[in-house]
C-alpha beads as a LAMMPS data file, in Angstrom:
LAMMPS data file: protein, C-alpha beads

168 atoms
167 bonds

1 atom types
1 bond types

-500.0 500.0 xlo xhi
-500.0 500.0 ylo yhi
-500.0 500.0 zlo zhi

Masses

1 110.0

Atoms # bond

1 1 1 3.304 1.794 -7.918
2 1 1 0.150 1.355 -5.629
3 1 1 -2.245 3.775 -5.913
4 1 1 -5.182 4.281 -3.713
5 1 1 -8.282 6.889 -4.754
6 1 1 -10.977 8.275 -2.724
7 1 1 -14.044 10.405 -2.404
8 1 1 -16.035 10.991 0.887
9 1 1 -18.417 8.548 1.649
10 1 1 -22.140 8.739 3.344
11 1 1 -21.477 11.074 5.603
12 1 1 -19.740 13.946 3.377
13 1 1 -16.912 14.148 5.396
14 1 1 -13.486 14.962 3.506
15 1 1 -11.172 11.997 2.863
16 1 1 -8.672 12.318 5.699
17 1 1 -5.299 12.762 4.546
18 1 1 -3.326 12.009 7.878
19 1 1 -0.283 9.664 7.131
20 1 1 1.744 10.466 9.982
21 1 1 2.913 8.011 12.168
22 1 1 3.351 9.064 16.064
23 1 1 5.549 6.290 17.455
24 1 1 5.678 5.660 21.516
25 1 1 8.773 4.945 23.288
26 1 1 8.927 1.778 22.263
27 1 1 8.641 2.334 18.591
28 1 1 5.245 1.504 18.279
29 1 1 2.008 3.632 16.225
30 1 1 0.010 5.524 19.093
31 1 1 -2.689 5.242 16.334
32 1 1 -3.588 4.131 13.310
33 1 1 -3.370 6.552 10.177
34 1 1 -6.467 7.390 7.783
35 1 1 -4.908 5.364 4.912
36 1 1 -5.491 1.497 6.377
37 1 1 -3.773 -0.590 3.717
38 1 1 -2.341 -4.389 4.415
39 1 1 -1.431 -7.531 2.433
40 1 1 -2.221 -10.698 3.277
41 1 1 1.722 -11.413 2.570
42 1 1 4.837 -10.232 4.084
43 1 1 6.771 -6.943 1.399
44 1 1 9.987 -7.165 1.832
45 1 1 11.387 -9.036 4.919
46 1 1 8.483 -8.418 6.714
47 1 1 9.972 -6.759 9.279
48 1 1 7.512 -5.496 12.651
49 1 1 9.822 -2.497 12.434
50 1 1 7.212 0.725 11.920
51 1 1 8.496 3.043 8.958
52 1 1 12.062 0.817 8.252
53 1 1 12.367 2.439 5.348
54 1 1 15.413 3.146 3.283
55 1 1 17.836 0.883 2.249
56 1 1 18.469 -0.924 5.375
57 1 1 14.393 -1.351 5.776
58 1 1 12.906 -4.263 6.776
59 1 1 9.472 -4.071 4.461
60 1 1 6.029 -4.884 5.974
61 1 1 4.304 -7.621 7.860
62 1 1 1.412 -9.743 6.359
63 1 1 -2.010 -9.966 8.456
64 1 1 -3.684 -13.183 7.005
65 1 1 -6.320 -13.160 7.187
66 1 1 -7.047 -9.278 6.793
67 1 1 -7.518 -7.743 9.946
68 1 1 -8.330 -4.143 10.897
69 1 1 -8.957 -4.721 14.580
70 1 1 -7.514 -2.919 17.669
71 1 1 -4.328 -4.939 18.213
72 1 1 -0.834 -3.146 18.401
73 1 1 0.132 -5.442 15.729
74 1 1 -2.147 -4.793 13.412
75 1 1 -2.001 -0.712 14.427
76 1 1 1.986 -1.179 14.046
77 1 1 1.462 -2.415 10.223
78 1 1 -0.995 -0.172 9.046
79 1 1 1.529 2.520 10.153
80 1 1 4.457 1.075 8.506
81 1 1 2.376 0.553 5.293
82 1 1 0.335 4.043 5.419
83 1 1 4.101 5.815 6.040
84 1 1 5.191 5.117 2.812
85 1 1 2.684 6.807 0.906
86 1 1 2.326 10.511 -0.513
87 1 1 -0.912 12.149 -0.186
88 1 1 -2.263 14.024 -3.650
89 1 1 -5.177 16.681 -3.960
90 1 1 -7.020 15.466 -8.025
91 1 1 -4.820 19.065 -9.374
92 1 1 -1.593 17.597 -8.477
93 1 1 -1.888 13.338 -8.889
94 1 1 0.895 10.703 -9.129
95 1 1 -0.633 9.332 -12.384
96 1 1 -0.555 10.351 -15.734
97 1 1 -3.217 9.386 -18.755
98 1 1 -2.093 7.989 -22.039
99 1 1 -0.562 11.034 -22.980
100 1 1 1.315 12.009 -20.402
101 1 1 -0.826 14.640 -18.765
102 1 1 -1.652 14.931 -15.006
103 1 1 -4.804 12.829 -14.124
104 1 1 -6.237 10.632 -11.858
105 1 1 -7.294 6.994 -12.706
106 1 1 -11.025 6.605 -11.713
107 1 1 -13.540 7.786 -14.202
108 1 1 -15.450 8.637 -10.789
109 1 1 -13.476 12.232 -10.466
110 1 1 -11.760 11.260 -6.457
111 1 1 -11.214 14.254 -3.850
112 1 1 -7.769 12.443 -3.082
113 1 1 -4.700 9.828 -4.025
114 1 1 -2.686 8.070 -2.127
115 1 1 0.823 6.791 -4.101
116 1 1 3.399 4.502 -3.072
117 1 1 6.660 3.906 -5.494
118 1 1 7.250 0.397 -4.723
119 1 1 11.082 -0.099 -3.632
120 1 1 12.959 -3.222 -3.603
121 1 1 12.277 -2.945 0.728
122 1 1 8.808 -3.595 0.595
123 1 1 8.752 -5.414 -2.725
124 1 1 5.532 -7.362 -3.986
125 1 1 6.569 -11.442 -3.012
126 1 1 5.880 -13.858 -5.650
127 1 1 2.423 -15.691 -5.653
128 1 1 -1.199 -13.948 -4.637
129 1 1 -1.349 -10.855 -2.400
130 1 1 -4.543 -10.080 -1.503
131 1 1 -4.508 -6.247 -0.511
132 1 1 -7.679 -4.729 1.973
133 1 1 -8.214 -1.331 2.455
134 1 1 -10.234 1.205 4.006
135 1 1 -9.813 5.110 5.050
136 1 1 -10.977 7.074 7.564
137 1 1 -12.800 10.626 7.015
138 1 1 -11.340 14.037 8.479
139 1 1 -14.032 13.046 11.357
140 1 1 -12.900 9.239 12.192
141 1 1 -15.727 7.485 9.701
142 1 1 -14.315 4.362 8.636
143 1 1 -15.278 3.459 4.868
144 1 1 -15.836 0.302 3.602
145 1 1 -13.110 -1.833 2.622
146 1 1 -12.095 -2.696 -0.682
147 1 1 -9.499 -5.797 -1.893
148 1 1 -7.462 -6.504 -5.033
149 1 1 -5.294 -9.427 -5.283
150 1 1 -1.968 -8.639 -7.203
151 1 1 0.190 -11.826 -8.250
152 1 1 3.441 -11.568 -9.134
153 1 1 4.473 -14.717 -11.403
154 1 1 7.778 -15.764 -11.798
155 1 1 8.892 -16.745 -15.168
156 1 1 9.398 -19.947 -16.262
157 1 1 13.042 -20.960 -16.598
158 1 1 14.040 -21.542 -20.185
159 1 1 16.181 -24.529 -20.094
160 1 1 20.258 -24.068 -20.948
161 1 1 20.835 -24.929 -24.222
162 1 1 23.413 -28.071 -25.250
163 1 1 26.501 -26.609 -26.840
164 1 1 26.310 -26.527 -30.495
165 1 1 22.163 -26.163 -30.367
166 1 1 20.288 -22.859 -30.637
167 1 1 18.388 -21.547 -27.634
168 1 1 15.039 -20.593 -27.210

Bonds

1 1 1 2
2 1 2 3
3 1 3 4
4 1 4 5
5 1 5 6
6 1 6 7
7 1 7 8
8 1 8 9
9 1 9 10
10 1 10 11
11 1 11 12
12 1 12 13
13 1 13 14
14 1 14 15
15 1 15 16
16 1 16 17
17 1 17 18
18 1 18 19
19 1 19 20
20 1 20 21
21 1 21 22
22 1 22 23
23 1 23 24
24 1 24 25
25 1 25 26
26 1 26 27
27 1 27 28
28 1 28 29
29 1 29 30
30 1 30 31
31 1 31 32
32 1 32 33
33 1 33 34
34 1 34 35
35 1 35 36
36 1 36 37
37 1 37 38
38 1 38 39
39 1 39 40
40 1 40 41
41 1 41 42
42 1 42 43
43 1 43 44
44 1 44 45
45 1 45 46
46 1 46 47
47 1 47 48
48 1 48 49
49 1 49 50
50 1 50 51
51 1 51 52
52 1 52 53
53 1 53 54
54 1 54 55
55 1 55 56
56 1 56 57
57 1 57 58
58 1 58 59
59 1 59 60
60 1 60 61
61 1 61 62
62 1 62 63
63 1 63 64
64 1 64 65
65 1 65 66
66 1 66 67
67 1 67 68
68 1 68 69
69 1 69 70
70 1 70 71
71 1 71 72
72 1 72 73
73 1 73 74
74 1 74 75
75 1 75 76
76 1 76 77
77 1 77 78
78 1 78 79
79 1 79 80
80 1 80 81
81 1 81 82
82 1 82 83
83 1 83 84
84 1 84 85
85 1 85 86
86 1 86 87
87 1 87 88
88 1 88 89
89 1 89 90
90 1 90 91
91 1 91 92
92 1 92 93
93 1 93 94
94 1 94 95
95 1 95 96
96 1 96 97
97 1 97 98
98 1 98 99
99 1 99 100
100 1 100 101
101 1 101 102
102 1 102 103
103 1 103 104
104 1 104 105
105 1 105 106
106 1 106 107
107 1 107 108
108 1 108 109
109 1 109 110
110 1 110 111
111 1 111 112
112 1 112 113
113 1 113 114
114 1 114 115
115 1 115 116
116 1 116 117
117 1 117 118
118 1 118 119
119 1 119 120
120 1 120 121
121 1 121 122
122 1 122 123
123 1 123 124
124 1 124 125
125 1 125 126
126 1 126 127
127 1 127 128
128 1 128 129
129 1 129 130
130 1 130 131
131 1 131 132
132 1 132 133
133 1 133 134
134 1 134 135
135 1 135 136
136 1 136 137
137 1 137 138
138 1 138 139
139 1 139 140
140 1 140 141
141 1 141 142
142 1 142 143
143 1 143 144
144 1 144 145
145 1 145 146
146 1 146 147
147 1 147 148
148 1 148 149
149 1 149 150
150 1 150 151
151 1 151 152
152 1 152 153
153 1 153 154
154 1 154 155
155 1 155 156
156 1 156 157
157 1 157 158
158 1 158 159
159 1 159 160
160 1 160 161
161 1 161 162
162 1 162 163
163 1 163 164
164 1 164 165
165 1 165 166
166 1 166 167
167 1 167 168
């Protein structure tokens, strides 16, 4: 699960919350959302598809390096990313704490969560991701950005034991 928390920033402006994607005839994001998440790999197949979600989806494209500028390309894959997320209000989060109660994750009480259940479409690849993001306020503020990487590691093969031996 990715989860992204917030609280307004300098300006005191509420976190915006806007995760709709507007497509144009062509299928591409009119704008970008307020949730501006991307990965410096492909998830999934990568597809330029915005919002291929489902079974049949494509995933998301990387922008290496990170890269919040004007293109359609990069407007296109913050949509497909920021589409996949729910938007949560601190009373009703996506997390839980140790014991199973409702609660947010940042000991820095947030004003909002973003939450993402991973699928197998836009699946973390193996190796480094490094993930940037940044949000917009209700007014169009853009926050600073923040990064994590996330490595996935793949498991050593244990070699196939010779008949009559134990295994590992």
């Amino acid at each position: 699960m990715l989860v992204i928390e917030a609280r307004p920033g300098t300006s005191g402006a509420k976190v915006g919350s806007n995760l709709d994607v507007a497509l144009d005839n062509s299928g591409h994001a009119v704008q970008a959302p307020d949730l501006q998440i991307e990965n410096t790999q492909n998830m999934g197949r990568g597809s330029t598809a915005v919002c291929d979600i489902g079974p049949d989806g494509g995933g998301i494209p990387a922008i290496n390096p990170p890269d919040f500028g004007p293109s359609q390309f990069v407007t296109d894959a913050l949509a497909d990313f920021a589409c996949r997320f729910e938007f949560h209000l601190p009373a009703t989060p996506c997390t839980l704490d140790n014991t199973g109660n409702d609660s947010t994750l940042s000991p820095i009480p947030p004003t909002a969560q973003f939450c993402d259940q991973v699928s197998a479409t836009a699946a973390f690849p193996e190796g480094d991701s490094l993930f940037t993001v940044q949000l917009a306020d209700v007014v169009g503020n853009i926050g600073p950005t923040a990064q994590i990487v996330v490595r996935v590691v793949t498991p050593t093969p244990f070699p196939t034991p010779t008949p009559g031996t134990p295994g590992p």
